[in-house]
C-alpha positions as CSV (number, residue, x, y, z in Angstrom):
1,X,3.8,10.8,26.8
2,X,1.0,8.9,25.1
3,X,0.0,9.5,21.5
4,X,-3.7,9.0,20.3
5,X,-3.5,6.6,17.3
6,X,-6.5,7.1,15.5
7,X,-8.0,4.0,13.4
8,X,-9.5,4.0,9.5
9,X,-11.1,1.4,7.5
10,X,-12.2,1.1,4.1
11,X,-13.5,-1.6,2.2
12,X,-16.7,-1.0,-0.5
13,X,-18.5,-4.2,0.9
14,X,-18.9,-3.4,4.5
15,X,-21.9,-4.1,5.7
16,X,-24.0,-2.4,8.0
17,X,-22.8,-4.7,10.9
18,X,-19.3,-4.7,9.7
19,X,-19.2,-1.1,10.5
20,X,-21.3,-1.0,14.0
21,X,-18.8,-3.7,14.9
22,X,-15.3,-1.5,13.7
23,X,-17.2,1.5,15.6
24,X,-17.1,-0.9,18.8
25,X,-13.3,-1.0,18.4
26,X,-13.1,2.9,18.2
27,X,-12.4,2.4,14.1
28,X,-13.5,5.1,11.8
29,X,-15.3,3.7,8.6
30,X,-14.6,5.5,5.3
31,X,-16.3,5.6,2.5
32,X,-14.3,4.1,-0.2
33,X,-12.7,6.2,-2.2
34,X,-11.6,8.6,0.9
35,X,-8.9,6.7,2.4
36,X,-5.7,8.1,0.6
37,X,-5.7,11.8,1.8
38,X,-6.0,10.7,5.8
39,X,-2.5,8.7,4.8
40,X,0.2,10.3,6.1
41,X,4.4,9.6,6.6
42,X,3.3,8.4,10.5
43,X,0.5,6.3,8.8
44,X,0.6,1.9,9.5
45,X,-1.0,1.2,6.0
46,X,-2.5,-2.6,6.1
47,X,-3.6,-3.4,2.4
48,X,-4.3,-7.5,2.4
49,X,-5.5,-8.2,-1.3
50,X,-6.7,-5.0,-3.4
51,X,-5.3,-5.7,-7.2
52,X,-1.8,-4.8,-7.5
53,X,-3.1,-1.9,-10.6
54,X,-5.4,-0.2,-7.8
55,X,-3.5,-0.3,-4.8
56,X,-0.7,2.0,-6.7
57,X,-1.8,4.9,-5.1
58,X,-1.7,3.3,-2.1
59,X,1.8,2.1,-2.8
60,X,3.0,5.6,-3.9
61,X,2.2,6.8,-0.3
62,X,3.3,3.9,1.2
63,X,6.9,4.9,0.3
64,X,6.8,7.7,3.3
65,X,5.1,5.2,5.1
66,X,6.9,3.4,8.2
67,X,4.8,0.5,8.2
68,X,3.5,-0.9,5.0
69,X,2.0,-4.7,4.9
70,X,0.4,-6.0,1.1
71,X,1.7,-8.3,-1.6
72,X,4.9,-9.1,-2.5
73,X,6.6,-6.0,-4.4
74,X,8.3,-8.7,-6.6
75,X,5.1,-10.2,-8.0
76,X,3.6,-6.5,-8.5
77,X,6.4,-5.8,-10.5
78,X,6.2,-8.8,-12.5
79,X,2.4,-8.6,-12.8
80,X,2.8,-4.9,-13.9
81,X,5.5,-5.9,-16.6
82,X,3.5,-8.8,-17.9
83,X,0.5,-5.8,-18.2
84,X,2.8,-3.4,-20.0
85,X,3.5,-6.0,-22.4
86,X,0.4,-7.0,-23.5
87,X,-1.1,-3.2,-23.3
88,X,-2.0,-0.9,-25.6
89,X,-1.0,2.8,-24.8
90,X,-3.3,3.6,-22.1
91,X,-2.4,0.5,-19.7
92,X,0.9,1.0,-20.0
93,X,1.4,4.2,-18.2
94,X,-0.7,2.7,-15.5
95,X,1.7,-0.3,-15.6
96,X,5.0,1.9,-15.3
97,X,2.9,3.9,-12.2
98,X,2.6,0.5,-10.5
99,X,6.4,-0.6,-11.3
100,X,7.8,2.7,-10.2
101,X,6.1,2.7,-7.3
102,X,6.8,-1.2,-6.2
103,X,10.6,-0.7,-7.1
104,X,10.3,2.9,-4.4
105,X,9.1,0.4,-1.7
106,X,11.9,-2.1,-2.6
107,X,14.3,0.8,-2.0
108,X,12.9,2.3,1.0
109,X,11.8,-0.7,3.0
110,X,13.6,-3.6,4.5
111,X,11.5,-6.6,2.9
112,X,10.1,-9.6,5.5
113,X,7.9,-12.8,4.6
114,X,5.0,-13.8,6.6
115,X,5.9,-17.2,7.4
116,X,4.1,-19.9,6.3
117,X,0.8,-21.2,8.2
118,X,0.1,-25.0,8.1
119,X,-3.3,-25.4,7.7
120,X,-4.0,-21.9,5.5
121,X,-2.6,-20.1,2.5
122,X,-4.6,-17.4,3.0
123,X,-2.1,-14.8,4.3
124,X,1.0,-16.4,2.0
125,X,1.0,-13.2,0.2
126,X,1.4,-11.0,2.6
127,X,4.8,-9.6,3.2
128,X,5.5,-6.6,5.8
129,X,7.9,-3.6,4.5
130,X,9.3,-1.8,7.0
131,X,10.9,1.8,6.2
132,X,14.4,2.0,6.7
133,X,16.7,4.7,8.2
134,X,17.4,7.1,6.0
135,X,21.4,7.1,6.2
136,X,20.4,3.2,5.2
137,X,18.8,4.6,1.8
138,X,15.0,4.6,3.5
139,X,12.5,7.5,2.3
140,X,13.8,11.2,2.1
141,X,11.1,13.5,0.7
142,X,13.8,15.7,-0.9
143,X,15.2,12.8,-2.8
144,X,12.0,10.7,-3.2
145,X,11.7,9.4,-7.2
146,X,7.7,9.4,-7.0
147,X,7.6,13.2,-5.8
148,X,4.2,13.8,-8.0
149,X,2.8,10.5,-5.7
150,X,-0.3,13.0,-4.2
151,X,-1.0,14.8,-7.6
152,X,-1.8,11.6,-9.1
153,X,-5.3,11.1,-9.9
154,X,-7.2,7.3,-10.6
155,X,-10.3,6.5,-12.7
């Protein structure tokens, strides 16, 4: 039996051509925001280089996710506790939002590194989590820690 997979991008500075071109390839162009509720625990979520403070939403539903390629969860973390530290109240809860949900991903996913290309950096980054079982600790929505992850709201 064959499943339809059905294909979303979003990105604020598509162009007009950008999007007749995705159209081509049978891809469904969102406007941006829009993307999050069409996320679900089936869902391949490709997220190349948003800032690691924006993409927590992203992140939080990425913990159901099976498929989840971004930045390194390490450096989030790191960048998210070198925020909290120099914040005032108001960045830090956004900061703990970000850690929480990197440290979910570490938990839930088995962690692998793009290797390296030899004539580009541009995709050193990138580092593909994939979901583990859940007898091997992956996601279990009746033990998940971010359980308010869809009630969450951004500005």
């Amino acid at each position: 039996m064959r499943h339809k997979i059905t294909l979303y991008a979003q990105e604020p500075r598509f162009t007009p051509l950008d999007n007749e071109f995705l159209a081509s390839l049978g891809v469904t162009v969102l406007d941006s925001p829009g993307s999050l509720e069409h996320i679900g625990e089936d869902s391949f979520i490709y997220v190349p280089s948003l800032e690691w403070s924006t993409e927590t939403p992203y992140r939080e539903k990425a913990v159901g996710s099976p498929l989840y390629i971004t930045s390194d969860m390490e450096y989030v973390i790191d960048e998210a506790e070198r925020e909290q530290r120099a914040s005032l109240r108001e960045g830090f809860e956004s900061a703990m939002r970000s850690i929480k949900s990197a440290k979910a991903i570490l938990d839930t996913h088995d962690k692998y590194k793009l290797p390296d290309f030899e004539h580009s950096d541009a995709l050193r980054s990138l580092t593909i989590y994939i979901q583990k079982a859940p007898e091997d600790g992956g996601y279990d929505d009746d033990k998940c820690e971010i359980s308010d992850r869809t009630e969450s709201t951004t500005t």
